[in-house]
N, C-alpha and C positions, 0 to 999 in steps of 0.2 A: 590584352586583358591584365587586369592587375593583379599581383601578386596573393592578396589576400582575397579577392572574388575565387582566380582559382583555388584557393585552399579550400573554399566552403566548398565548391564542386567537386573539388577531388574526395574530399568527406564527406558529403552525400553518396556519392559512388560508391565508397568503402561500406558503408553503414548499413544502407537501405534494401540490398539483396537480403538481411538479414530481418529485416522487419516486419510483420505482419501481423494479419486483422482477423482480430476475435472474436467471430459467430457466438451469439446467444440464443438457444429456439428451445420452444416448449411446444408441445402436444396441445391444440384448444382448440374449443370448435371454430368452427367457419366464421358464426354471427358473431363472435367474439373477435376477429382477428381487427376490424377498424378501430375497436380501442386500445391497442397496445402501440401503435406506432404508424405516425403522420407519414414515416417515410416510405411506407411499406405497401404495395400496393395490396388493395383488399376486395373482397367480394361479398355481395350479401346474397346467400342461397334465394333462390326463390321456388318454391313449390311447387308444381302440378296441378290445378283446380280440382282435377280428380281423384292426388294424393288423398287415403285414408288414414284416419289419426296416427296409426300404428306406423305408416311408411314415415309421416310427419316426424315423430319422434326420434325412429331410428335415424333419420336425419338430420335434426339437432346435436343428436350427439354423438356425428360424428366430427372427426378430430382431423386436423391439417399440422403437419411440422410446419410454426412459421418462426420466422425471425422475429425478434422483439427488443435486442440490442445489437449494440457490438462493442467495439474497443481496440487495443491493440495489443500487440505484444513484439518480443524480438528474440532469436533464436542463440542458445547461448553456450550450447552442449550438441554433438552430434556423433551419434557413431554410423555403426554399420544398420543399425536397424531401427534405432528411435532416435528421437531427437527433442531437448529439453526446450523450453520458454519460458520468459520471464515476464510476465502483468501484474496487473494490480489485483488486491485481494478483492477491491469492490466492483471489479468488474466478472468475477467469477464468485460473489459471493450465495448467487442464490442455490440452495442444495436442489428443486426440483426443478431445474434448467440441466440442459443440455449443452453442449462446448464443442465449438470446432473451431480450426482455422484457415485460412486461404492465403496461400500461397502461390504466386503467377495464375491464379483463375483458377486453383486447384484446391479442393476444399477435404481437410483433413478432422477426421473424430477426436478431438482431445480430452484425455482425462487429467482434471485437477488431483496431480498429486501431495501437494502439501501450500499450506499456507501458514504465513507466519502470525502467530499470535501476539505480536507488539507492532508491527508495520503493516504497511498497505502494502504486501508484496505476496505473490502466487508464484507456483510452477506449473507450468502445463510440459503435458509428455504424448505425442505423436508416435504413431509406429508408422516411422519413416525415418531412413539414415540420408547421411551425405548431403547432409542440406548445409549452406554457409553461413557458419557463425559470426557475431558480433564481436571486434576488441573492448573488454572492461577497459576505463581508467580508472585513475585516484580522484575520489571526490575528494579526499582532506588537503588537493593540492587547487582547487577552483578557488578565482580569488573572483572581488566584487567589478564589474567591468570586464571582463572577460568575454569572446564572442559563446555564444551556444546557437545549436540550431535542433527543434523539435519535427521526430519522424514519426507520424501515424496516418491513423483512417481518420480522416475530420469529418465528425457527423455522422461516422459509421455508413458513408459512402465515398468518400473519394480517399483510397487509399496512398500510401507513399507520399503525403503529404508535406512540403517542406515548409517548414517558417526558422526566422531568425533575428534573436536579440542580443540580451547580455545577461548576465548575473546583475539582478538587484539587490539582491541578500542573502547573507548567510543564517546560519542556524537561526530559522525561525520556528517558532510556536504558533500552532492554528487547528482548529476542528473542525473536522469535514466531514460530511455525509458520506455514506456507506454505500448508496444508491437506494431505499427506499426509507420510510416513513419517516420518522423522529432519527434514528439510529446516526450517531456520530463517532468520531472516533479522534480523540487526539493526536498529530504529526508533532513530531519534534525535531528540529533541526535538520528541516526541511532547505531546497535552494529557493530563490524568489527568482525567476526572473520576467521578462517583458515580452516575452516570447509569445506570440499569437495561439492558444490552445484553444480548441473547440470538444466539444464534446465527442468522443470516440478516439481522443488521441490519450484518453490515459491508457497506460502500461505503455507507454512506448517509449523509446528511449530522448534520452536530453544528452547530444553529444558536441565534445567540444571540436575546432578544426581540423584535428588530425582525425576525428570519426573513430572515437573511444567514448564510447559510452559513462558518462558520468553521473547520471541521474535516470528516474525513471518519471514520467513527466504522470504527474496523479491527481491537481486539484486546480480551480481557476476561481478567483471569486465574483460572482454573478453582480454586472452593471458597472465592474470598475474596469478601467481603461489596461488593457494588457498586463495584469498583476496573475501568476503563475508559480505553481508550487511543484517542485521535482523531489523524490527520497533520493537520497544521497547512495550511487551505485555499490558504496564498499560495502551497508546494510545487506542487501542482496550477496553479494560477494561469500558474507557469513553463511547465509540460506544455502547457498548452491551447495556449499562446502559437507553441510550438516547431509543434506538430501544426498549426496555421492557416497557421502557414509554411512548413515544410520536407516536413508529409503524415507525420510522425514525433517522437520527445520523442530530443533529444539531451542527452548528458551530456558535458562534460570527462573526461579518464582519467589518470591517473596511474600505477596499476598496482602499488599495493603494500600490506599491511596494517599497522593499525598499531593501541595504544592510547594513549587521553591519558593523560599523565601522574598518578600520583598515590602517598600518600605512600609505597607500597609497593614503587610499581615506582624512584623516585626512591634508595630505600634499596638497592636492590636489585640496581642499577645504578650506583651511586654517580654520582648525577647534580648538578652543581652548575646547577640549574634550578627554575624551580617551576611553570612550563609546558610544556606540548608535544606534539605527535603522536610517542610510540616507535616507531620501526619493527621490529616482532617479527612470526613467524609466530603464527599460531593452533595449537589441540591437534589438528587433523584431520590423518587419514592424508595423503602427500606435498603438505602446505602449504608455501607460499612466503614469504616477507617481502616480497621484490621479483618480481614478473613479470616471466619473463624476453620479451625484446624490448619494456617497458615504455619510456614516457615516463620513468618515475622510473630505469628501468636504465640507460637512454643519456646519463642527464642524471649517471652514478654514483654515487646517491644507494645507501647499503649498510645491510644489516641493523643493526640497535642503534641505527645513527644517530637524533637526537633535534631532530626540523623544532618549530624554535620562532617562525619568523615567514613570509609569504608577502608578497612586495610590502614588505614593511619593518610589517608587520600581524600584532602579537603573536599567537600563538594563547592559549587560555585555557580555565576550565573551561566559559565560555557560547559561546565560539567553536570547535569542533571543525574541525579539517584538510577533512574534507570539505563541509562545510557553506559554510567561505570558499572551495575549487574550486569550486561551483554559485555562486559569481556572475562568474566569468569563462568565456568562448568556446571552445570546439573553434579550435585552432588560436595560439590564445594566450600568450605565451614568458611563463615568472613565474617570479621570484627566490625561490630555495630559502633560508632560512636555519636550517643545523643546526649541530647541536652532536654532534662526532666524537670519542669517547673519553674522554667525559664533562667534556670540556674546550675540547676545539679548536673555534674556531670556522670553519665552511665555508661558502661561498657559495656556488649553481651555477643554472642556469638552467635550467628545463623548460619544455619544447612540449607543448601539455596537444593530445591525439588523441583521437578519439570513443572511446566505452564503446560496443563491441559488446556 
């Protein structure tokens, strides 16, 4: 066997005890359960010829726990009597769904205790200990070409699933559904890679040969040939950290939208700059630039304006505005520096306040 086949096998080994798959079920009736899911099997009441309206009824509504998704997740914390996990936020994002997980054929109640308000990232908490944890790695040390290999439930049926490719990319920009309607949400410096993802393998882990955990495997894009989007594990990392302390994942807030800079917007704004966060609203109906009663409102930072450093710390194309706010505090006063009218230089100070 060759040296590097076994690596992959001994890192699945290490990994995968650690892995598992995220029950979704709701309360609905009977006649309803064939439209939520193809994979599921279903049944359609059939009545009595001699049922009376009244029995008719109370039969209609009643209600069956079914399954209606899944996903995955991986265990990351364990003590004596519960035990943490880490998914994505869009597979536990609906409030009246229900959560469990399954573990060796053993199917656990999970409550979402925090989700992060800038990432696709969740915790889920089981009261059950002594389960085996996952090793973190460092994603800021994954380079482009590297092996990865993706563990989840594909399809939200066949669990412990293994595929494996390489890192296509680094910090990439992309917007991804949430899992229902219009609702998207911007990723930022995300991994790319080729790795075969299927639907039910988000929240599970993207681990490199030694089976350390580097990413968390969240997006695919629909009709292209193995293109694959993982958040970067030390993201999380911060989360776990927050939730061990505070019982929640806090974020800094600022309160305003923006894009970086580039050559279009640069031209376009006649901006004598070559970096920056713009401050502009987005295309959605009654969008804002600045929220108002924001940190960024009080501090008078104004639409157009063009934030080119924090703390005296250039922004750039690998440094994005939100990415240098997560590594400072709730609570924390930080020097603005923009550029107003495509020339002025401004300075002002902001008190960064939690992200509800």
């Amino acid at each position: 066997m060759l040296n590097e086949e076994k690596n992959i096998i001994d890192a699945v080994k290490k990994a995968s005890p650690s892995v598992v798959s995220v029950i979704i079920s709701k309360h609905i009736p009977k006649a309803k359960r064939m439209f939520l899911s193809p994979l599921i099997p279903f049944e359609i009441p059939m009545p009595n010829e001699g049922e009376d309206k009244k029995e008719k009824e109370e039969n209609h509504d009643k209600k069956q726990h079914v399954q209606i998704g899944g996903g995955s997740g991986f265990i990351v914390n364990s003590n004596n009597d519960h035990s943490f996990i880490l998914t994505n936020k869009h597979v536990v994002h609906d409030h009246d769904a229900e959560y469990s997980v399954l573990i060796d054929d053993q199917e656990y109640e999970a409550q979402v205790i925090s989700v992060d308000p800038l990432n696709d990232i969740a915790m889920l908490k089981i009261k059950v200990g002594g389960l085996p944890t996952i090793k973190l790695g460092n994603s800021s040390k994954v380079e482009i070409g590297q092996t990865v290999i993706a563990i989840g439930t594909a399809l939200g049926m066949f669990t412990n699933t293994v595929s494996k490719g390489i890192v296509s990319g680094l910090a990439r920009r992309i917007a991804a559904s949430l899992g229902t309607g219009e609702e998207t949400e911007v990723l930022r410096g995300v991994i790319q890679t080729d790795v075969a993802i299927n639907q039910g393998n988000s929240g599970g882990p993207l681990i490199n040969t030694e089976g350390e955990v580097i990413g968390i495997n969240t997006a695919i894009i629909f009709g292209a040939q193995n293109i694959g989007f993982a958040l970067p594990i030390n993201w999380a990392k911060k989360d776990m950290d927050d939730i061990l302390k505070y019982g929640k994942i806090e974020r800094p807030y600022l309160g305003l939208r923006y894009m970086m800079l580039n050559k279009k917007l640069k031209e376009q704004y006649e901006l004598n700059a070559e970096a920056g966060a713009l401050i502009i609203k987005d295309h959605l109906p009654n969008s804002q630039a600045i929220m108002k009663g924001s940190p960024a409102e009080k501090a008078g930072i104004k639409e157009n304006d063009l934030i080119v450093a924090v703390n005296g710390k250039q922004l750039d194309e690998k440094m994005e505005l939100a990415d240098l706010i997560q590594e400072f505090k709730i609570g924390d006063e930080v020097e603005m520096t923009l550029l107003r009218n495509g020339k002025e230089t401004v300075k002002t100070k902001v008190k960064l306040e939690e992200m509800k």
